[in-house]
PDB file of N, CA, C and O in Angstrom:
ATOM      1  N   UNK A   1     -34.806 -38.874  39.595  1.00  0.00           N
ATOM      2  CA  UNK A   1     -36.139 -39.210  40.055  1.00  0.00           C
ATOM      3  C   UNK A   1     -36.869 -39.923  38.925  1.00  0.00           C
ATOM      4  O   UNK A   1     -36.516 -39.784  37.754  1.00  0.00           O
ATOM      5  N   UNK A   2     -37.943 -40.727  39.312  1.00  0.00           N
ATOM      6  CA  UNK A   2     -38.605 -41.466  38.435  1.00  0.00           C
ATOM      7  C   UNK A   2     -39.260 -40.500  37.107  1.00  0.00           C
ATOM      8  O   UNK A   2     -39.860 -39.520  37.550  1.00  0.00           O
ATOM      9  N   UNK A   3     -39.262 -40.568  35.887  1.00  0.00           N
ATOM     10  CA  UNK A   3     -39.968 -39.884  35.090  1.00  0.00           C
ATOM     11  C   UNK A   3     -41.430 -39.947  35.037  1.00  0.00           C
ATOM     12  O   UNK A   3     -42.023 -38.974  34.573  1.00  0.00           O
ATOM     13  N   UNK A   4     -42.093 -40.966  35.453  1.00  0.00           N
ATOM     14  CA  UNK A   4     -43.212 -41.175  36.166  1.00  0.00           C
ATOM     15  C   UNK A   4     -43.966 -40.460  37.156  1.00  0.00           C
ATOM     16  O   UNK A   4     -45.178 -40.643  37.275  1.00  0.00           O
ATOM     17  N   UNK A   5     -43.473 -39.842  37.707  1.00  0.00           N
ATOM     18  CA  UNK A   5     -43.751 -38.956  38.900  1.00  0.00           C
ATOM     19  C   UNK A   5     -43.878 -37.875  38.708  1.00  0.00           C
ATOM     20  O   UNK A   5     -42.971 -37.057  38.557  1.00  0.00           O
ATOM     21  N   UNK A   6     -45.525 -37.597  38.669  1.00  0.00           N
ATOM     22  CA  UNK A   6     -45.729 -35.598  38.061  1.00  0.00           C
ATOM     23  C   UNK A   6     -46.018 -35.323  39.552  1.00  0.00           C
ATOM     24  O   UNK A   6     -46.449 -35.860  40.573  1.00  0.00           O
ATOM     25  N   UNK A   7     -45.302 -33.648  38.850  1.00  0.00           N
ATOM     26  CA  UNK A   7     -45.266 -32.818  39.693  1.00  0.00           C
ATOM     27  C   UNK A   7     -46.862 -32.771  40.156  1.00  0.00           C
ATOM     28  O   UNK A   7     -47.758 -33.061  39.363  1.00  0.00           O
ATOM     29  N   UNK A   8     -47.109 -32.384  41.492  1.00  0.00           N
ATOM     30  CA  UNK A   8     -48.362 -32.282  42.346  1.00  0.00           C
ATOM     31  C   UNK A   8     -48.611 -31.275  42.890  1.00  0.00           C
ATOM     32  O   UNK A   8     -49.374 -31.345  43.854  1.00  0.00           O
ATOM     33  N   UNK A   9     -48.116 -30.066  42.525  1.00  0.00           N
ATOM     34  CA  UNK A   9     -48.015 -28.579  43.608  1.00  0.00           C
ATOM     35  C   UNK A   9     -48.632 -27.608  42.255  1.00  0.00           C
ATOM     36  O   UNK A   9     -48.322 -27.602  41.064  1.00  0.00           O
ATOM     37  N   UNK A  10     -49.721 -26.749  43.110  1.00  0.00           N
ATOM     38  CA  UNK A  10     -49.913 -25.727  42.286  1.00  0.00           C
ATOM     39  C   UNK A  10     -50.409 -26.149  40.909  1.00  0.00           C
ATOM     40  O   UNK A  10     -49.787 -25.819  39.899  1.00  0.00           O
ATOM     41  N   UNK A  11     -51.713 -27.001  40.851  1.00  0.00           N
ATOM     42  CA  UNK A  11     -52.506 -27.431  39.909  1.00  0.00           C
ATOM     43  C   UNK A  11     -54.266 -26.305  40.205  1.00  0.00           C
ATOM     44  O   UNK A  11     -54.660 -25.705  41.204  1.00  0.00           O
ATOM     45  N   UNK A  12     -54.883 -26.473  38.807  1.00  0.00           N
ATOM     46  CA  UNK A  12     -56.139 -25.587  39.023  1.00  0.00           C
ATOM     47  C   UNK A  12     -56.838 -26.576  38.262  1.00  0.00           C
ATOM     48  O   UNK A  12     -56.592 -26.249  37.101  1.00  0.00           O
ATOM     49  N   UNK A  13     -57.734 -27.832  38.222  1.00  0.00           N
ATOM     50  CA  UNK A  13     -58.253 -27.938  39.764  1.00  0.00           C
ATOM     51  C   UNK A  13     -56.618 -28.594  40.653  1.00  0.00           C
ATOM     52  O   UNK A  13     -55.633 -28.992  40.029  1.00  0.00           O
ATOM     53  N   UNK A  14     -56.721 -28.549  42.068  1.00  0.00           N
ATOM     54  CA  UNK A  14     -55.469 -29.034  42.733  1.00  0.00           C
ATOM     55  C   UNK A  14     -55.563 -30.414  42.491  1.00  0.00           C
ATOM     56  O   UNK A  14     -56.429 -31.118  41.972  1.00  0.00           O
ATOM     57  N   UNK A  15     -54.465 -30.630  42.992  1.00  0.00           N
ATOM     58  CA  UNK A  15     -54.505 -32.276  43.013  1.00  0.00           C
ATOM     59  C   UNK A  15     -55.330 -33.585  43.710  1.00  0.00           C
ATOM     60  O   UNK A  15     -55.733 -33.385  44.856  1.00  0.00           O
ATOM     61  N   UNK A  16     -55.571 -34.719  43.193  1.00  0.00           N
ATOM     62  CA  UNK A  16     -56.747 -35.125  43.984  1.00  0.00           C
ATOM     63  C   UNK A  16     -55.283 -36.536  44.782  1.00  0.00           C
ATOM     64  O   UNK A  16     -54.127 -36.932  44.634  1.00  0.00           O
ATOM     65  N   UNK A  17     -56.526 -36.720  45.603  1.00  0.00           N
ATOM     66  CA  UNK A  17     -56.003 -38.266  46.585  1.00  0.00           C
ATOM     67  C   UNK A  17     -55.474 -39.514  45.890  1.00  0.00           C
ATOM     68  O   UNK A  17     -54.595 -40.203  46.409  1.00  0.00           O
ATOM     69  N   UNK A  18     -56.038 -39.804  44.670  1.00  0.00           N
ATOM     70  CA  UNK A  18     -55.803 -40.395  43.881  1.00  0.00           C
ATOM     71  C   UNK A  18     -54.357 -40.121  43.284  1.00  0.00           C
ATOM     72  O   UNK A  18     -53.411 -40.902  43.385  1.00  0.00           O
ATOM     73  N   UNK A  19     -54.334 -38.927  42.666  1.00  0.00           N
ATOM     74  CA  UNK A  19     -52.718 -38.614  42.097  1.00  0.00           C
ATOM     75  C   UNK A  19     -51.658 -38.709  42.952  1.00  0.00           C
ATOM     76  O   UNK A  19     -50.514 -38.982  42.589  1.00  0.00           O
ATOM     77  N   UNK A  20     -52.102 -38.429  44.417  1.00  0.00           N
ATOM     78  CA  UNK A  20     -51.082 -38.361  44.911  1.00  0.00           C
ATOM     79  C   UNK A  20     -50.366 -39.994  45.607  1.00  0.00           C
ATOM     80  O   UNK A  20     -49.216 -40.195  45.998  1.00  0.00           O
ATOM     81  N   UNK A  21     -51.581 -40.986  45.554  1.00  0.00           N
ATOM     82  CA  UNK A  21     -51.276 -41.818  45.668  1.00  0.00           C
ATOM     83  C   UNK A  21     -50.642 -43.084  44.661  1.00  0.00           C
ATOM     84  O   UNK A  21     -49.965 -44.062  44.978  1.00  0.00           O
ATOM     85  N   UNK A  22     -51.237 -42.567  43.112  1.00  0.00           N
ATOM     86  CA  UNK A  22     -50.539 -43.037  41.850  1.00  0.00           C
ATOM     87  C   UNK A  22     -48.700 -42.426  42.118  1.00  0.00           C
ATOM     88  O   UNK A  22     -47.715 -43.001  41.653  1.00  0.00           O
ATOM     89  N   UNK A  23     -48.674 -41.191  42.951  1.00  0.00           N
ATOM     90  CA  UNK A  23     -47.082 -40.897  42.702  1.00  0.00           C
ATOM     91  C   UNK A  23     -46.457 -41.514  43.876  1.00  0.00           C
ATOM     92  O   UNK A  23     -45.243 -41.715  43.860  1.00  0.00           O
ATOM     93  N   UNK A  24     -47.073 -41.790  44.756  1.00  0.00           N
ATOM     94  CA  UNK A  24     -46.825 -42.623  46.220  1.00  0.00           C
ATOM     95  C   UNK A  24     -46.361 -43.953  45.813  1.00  0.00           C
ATOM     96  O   UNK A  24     -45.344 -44.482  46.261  1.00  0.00           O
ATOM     97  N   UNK A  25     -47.196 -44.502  44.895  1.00  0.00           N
ATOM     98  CA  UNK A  25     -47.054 -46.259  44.454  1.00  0.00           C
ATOM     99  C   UNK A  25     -45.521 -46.266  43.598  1.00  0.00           C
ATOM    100  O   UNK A  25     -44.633 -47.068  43.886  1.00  0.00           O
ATOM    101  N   UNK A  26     -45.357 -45.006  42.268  1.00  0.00           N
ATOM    102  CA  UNK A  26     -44.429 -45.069  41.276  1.00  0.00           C
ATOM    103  C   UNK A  26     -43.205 -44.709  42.158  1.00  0.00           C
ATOM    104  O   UNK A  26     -42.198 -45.082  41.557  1.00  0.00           O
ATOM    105  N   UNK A  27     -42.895 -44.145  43.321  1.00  0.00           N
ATOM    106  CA  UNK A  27     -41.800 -43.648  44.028  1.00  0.00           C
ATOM    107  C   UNK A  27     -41.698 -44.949  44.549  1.00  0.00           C
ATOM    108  O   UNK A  27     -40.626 -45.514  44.334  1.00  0.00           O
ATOM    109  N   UNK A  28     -42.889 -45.799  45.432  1.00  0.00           N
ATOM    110  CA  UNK A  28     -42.396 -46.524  46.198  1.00  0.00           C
ATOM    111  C   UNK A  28     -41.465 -48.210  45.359  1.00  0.00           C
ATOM    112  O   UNK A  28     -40.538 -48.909  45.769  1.00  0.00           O
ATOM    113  N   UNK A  29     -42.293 -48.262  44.134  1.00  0.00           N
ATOM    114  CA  UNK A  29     -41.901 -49.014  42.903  1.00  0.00           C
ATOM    115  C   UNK A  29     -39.999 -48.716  42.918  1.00  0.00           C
ATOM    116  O   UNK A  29     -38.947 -49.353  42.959  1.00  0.00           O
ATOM    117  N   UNK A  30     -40.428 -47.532  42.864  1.00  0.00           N
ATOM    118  CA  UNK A  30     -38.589 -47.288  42.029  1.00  0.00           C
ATOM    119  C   UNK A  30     -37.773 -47.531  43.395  1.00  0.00           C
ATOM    120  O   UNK A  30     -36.644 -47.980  43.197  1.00  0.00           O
ATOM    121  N   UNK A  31     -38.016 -47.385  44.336  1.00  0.00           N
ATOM    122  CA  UNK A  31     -37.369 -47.085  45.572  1.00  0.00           C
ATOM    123  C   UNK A  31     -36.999 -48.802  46.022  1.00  0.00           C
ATOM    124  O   UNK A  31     -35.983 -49.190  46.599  1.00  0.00           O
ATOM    125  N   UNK A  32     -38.084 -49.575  45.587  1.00  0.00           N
ATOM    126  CA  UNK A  32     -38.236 -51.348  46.087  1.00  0.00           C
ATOM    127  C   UNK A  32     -37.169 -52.034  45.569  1.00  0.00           C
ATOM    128  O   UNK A  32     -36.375 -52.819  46.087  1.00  0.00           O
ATOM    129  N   UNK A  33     -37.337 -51.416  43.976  1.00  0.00           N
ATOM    130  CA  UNK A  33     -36.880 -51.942  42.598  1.00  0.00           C
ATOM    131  C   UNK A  33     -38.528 -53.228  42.240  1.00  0.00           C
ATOM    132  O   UNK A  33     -39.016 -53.689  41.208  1.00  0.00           O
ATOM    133  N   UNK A  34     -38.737 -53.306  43.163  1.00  0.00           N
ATOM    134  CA  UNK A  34     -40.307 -53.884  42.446  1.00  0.00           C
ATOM    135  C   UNK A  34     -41.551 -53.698  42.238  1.00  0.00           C
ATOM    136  O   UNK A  34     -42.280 -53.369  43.173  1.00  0.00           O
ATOM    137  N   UNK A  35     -42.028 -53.869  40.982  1.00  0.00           N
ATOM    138  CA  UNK A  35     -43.273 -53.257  40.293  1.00  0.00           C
ATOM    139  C   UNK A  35     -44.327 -54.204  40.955  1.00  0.00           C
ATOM    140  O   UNK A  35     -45.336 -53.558  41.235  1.00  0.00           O
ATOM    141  N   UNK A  36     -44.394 -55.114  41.191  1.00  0.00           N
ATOM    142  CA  UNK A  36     -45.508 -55.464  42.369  1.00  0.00           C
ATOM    143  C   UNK A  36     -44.994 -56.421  43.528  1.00  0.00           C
ATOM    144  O   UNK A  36     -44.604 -57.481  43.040  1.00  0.00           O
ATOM    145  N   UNK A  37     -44.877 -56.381  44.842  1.00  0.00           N
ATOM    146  CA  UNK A  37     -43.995 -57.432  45.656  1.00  0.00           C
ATOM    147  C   UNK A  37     -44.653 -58.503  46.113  1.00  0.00           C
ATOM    148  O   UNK A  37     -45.753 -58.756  46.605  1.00  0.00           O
ATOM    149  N   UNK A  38     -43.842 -58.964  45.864  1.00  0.00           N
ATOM    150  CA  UNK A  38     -44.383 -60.746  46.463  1.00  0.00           C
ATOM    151  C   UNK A  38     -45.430 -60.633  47.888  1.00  0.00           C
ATOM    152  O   UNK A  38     -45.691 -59.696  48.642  1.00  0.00           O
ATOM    153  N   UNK A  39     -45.821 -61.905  47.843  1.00  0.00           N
ATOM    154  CA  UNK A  39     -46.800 -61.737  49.144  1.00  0.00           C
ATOM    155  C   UNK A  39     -46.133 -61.228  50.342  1.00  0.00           C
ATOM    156  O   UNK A  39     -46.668 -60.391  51.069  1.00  0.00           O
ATOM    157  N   UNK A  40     -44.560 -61.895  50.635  1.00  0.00           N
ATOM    158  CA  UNK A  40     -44.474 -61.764  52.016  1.00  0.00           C
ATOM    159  C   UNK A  40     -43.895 -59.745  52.103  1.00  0.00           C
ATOM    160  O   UNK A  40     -43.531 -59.092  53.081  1.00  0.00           O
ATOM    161  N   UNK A  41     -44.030 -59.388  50.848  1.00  0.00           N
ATOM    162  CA  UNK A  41     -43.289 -57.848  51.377  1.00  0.00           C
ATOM    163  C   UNK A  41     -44.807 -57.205  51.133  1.00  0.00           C
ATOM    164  O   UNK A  41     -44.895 -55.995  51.342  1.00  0.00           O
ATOM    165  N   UNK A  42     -45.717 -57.738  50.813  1.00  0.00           N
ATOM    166  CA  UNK A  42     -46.930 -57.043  50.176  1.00  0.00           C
ATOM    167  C   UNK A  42     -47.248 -55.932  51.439  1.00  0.00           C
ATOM    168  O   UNK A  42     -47.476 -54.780  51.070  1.00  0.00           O
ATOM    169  N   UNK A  43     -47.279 -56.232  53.002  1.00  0.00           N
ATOM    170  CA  UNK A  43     -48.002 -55.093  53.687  1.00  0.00           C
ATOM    171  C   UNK A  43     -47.164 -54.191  53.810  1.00  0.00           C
ATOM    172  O   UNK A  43     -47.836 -53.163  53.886  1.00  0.00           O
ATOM    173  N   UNK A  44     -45.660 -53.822  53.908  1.00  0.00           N
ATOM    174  CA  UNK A  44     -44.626 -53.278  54.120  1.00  0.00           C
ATOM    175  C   UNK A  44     -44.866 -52.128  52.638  1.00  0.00           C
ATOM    176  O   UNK A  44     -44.885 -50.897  52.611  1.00  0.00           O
ATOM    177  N   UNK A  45     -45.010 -53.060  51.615  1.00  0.00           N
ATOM    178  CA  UNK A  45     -45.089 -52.136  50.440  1.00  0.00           C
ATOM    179  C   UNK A  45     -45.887 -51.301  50.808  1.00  0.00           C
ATOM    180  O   UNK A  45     -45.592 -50.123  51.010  1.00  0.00           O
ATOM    181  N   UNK A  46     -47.390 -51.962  50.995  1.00  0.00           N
ATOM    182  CA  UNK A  46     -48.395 -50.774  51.034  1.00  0.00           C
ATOM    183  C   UNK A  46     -48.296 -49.915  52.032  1.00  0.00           C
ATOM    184  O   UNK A  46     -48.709 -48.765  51.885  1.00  0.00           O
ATOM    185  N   UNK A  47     -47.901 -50.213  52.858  1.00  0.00           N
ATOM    186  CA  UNK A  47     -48.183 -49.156  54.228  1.00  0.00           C
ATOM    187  C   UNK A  47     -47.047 -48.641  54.074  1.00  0.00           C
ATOM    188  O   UNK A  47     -46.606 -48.353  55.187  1.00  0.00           O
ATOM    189  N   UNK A  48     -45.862 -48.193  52.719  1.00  0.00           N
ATOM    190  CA  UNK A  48     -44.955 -47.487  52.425  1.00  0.00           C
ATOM    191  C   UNK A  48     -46.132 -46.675  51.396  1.00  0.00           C
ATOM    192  O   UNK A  48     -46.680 -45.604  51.660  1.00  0.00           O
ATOM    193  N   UNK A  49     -46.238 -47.114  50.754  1.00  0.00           N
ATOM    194  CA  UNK A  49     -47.720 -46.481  49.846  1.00  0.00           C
ATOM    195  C   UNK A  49     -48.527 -45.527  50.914  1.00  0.00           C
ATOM    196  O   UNK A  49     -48.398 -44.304  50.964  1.00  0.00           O
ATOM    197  N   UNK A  50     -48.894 -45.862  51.274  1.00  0.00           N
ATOM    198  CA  UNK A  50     -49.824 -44.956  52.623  1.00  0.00           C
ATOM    199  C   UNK A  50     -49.139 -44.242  53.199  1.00  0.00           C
ATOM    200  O   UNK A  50     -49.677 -43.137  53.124  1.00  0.00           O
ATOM    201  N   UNK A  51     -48.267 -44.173  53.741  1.00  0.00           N
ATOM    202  CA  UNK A  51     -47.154 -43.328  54.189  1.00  0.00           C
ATOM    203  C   UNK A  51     -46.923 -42.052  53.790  1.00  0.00           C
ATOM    204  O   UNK A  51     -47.232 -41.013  54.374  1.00  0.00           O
ATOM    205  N   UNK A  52     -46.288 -42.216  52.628  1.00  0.00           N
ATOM    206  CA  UNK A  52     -45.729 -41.681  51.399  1.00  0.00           C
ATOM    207  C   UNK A  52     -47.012 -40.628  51.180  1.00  0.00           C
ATOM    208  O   UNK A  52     -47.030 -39.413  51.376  1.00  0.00           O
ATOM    209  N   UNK A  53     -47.816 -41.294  50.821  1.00  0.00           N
ATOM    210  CA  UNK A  53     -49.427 -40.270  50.236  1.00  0.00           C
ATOM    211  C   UNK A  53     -49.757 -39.622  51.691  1.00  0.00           C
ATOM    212  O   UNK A  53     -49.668 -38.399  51.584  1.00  0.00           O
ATOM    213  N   UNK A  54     -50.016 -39.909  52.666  1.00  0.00           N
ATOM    214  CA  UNK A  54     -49.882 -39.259  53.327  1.00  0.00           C
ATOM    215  C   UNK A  54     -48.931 -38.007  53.688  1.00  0.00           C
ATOM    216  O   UNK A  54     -49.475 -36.935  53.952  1.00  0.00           O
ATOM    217  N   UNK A  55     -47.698 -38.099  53.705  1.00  0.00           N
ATOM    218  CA  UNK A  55     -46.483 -37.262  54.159  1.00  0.00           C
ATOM    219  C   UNK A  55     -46.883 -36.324  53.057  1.00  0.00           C
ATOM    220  O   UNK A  55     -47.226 -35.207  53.444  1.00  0.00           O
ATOM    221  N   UNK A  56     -46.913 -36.573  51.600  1.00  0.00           N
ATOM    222  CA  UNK A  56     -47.015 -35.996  49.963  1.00  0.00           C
ATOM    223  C   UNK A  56     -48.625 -34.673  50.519  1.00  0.00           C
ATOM    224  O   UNK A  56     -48.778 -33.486  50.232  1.00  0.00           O
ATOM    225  N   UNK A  57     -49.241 -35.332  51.104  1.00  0.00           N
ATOM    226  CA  UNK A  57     -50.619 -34.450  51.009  1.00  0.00           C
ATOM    227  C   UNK A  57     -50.195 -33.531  52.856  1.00  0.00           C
ATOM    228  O   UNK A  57     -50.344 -32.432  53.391  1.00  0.00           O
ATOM    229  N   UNK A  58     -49.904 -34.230  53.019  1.00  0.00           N
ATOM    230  CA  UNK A  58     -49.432 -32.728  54.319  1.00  0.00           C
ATOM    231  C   UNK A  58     -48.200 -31.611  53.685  1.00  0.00           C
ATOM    232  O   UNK A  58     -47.918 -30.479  54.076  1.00  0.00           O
ATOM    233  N   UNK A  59     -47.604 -32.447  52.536  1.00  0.00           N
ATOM    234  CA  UNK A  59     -46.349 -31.297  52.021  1.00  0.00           C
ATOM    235  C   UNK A  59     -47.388 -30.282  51.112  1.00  0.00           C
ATOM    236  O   UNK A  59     -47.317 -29.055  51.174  1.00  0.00           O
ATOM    237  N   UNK A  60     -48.369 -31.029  50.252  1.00  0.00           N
ATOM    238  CA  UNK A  60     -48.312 -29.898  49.182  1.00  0.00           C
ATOM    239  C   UNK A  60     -49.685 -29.205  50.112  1.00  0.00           C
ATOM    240  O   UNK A  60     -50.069 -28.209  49.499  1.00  0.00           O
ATOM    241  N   UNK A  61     -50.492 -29.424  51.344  1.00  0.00           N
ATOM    242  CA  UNK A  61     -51.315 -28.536  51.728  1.00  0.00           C
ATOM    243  C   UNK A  61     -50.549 -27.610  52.750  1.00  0.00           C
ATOM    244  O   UNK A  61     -51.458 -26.892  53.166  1.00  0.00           O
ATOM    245  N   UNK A  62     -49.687 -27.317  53.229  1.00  0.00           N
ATOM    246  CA  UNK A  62     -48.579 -26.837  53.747  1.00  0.00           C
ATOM    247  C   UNK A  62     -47.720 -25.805  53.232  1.00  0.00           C
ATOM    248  O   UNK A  62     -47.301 -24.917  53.975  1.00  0.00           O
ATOM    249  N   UNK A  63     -47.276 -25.889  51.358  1.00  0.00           N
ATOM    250  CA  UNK A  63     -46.638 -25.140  50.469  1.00  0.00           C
ATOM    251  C   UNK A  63     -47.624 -23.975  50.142  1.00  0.00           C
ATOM    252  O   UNK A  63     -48.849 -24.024  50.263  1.00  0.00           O
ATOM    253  N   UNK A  64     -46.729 -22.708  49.619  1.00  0.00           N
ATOM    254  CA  UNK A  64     -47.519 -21.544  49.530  1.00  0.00           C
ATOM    255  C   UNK A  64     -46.411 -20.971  48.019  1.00  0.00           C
ATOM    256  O   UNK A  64     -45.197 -21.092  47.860  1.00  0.00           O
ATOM    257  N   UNK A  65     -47.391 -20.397  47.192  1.00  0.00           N
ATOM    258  CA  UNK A  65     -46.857 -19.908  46.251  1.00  0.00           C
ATOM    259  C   UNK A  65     -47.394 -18.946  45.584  1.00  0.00           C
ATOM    260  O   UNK A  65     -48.554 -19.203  45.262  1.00  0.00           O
ATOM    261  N   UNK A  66     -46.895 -17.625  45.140  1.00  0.00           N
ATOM    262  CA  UNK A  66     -47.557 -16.449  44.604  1.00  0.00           C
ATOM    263  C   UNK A  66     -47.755 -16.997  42.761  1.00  0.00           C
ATOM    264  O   UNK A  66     -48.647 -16.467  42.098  1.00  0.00           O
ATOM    265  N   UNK A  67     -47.143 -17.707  42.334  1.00  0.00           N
ATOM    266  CA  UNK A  67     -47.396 -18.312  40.582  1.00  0.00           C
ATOM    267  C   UNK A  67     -48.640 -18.697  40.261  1.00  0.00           C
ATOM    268  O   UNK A  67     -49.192 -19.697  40.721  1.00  0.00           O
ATOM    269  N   UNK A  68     -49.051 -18.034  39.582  1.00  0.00           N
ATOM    270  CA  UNK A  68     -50.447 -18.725  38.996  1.00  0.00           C
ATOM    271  C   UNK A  68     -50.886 -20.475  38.660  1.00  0.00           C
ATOM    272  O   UNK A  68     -50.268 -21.140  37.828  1.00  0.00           O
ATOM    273  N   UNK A  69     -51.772 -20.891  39.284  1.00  0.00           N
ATOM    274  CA  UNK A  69     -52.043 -22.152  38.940  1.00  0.00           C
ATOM    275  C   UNK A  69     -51.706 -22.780  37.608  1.00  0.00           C
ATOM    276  O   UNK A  69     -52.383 -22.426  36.643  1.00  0.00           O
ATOM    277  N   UNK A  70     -50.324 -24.055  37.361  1.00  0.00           N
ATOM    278  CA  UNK A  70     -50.364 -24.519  36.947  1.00  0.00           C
ATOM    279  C   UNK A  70     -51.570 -24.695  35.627  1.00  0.00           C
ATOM    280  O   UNK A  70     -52.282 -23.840  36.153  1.00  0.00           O
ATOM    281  N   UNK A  71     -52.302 -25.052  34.488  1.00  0.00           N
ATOM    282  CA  UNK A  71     -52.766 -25.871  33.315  1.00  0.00           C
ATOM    283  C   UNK A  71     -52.645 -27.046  33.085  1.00  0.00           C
ATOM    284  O   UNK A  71     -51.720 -27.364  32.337  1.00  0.00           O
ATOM    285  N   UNK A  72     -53.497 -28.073  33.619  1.00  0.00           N
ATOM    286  CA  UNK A  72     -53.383 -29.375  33.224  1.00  0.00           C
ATOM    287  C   UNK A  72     -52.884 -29.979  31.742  1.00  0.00           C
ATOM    288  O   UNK A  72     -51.998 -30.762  31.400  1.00  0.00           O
ATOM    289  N   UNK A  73     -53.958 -29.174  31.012  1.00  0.00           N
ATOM    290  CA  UNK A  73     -53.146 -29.372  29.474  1.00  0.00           C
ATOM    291  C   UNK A  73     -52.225 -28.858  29.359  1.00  0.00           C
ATOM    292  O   UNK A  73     -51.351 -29.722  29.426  1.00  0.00           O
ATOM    293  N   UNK A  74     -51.799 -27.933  29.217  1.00  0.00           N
ATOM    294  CA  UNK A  74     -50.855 -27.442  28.866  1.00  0.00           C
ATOM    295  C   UNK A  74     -49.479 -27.815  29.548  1.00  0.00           C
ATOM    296  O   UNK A  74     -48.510 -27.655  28.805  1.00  0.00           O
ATOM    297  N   UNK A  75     -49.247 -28.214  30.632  1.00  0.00           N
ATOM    298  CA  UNK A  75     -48.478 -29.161  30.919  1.00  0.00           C
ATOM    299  C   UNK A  75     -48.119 -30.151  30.512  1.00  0.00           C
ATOM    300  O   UNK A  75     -46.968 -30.507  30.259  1.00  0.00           O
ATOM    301  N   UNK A  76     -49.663 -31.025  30.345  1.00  0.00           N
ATOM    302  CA  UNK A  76     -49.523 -32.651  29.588  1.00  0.00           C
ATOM    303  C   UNK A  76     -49.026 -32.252  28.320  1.00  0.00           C
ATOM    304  O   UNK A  76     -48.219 -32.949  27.705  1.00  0.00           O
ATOM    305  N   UNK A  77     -49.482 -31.115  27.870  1.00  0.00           N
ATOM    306  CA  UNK A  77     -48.887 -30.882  26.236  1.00  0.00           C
ATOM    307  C   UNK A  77     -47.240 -30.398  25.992  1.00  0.00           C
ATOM    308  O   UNK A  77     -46.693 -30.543  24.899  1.00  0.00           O
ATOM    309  N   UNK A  78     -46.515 -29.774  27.247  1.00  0.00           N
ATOM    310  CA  UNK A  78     -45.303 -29.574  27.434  1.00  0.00           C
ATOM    311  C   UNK A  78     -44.503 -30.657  27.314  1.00  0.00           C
ATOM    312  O   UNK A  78     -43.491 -30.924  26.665  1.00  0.00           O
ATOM    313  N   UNK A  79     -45.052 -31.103  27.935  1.00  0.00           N
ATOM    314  CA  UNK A  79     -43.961 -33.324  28.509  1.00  0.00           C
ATOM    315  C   UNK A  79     -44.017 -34.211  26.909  1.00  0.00           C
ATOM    316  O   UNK A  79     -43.163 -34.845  26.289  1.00  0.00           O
ATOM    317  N   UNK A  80     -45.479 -33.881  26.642  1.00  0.00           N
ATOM    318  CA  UNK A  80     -45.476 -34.588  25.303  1.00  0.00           C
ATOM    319  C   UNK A  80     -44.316 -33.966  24.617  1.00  0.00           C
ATOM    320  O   UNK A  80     -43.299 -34.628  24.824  1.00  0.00           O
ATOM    321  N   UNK A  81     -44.117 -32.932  23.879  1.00  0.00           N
ATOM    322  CA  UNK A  81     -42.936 -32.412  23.517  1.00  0.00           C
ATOM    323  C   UNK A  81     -42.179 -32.555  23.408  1.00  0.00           C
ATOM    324  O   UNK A  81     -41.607 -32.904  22.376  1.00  0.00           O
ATOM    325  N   UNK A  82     -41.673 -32.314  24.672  1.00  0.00           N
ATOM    326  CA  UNK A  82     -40.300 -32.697  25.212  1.00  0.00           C
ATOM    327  C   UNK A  82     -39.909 -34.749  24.632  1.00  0.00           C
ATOM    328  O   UNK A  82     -38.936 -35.259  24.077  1.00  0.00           O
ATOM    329  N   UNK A  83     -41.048 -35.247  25.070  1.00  0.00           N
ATOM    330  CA  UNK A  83     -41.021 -36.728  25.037  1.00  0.00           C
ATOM    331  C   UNK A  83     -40.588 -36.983  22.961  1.00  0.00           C
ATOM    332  O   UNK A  83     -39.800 -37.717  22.366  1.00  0.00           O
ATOM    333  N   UNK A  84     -41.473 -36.066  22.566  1.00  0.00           N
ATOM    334  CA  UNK A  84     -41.244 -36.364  21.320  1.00  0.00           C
ATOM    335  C   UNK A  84     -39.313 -35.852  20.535  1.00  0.00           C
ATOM    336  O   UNK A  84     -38.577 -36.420  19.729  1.00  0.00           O
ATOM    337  N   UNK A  85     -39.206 -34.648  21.271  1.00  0.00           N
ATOM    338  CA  UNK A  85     -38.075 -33.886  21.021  1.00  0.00           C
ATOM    339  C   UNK A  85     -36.489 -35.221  21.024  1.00  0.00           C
ATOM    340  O   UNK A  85     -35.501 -35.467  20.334  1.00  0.00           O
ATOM    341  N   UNK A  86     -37.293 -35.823  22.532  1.00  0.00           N
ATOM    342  CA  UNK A  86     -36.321 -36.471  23.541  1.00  0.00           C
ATOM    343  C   UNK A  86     -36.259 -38.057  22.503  1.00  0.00           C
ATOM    344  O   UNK A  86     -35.301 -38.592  21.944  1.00  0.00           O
ATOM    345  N   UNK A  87     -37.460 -38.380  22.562  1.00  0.00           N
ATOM    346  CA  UNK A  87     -37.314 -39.728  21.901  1.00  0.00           C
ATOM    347  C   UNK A  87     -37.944 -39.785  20.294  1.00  0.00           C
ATOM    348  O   UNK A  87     -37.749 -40.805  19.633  1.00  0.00           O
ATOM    349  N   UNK A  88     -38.558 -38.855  19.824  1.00  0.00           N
ATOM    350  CA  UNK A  88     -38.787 -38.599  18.532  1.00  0.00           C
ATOM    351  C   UNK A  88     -40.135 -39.920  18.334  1.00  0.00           C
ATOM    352  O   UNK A  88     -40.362 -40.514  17.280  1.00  0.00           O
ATOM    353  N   UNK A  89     -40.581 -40.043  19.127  1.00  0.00           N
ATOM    354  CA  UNK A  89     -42.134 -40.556  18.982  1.00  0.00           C
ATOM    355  C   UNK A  89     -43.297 -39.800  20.249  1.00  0.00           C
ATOM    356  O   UNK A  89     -44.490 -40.102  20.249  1.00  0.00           O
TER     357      UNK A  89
END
């Protein structure tokens, strides 16, 4: 899966419309193979974009979990880590 693509389930505050549509665009990117499409695929892209954020926000209001809400930082501060561990910057 794209490394781009954060997890969206079980955030405190939850996730907004926005994120889920930044992970809608980076899935639909990797899935095209293109980072922005030419005019004639342009509505196909988006209304894969829309789609996608849509389907994404009926999954995670739908999911149920007894784990305590996720930490925004402390997440972002996990990945950093790892990123540094992984690539040493």
């Amino acid at each position: 899966m794209c490394r781009n693509i954060k997890m969206l389930f079980n955030f405190d505050p939850p996730v907004t419309a926005d994120e889920v549509r930044a992970a809608s665009l980076q899935y639909v990117r990797k899935v095209s193979g293109f980072n922005k499409p030419s005019k004639a695929n342009e509505v196909a892209f988006n209304a894969a974009i829309d789609e996608i954020a849509e389907a994404s926000l009926r999954l995670l209001s739908r999911l149920e979990t007894t784990a305590p809400p996720r930490n925004r930082d402390e997440e972002a501060a996990k990945a950093k880590a790892r990123g540094l561990a992984r690539f040493g910057h």
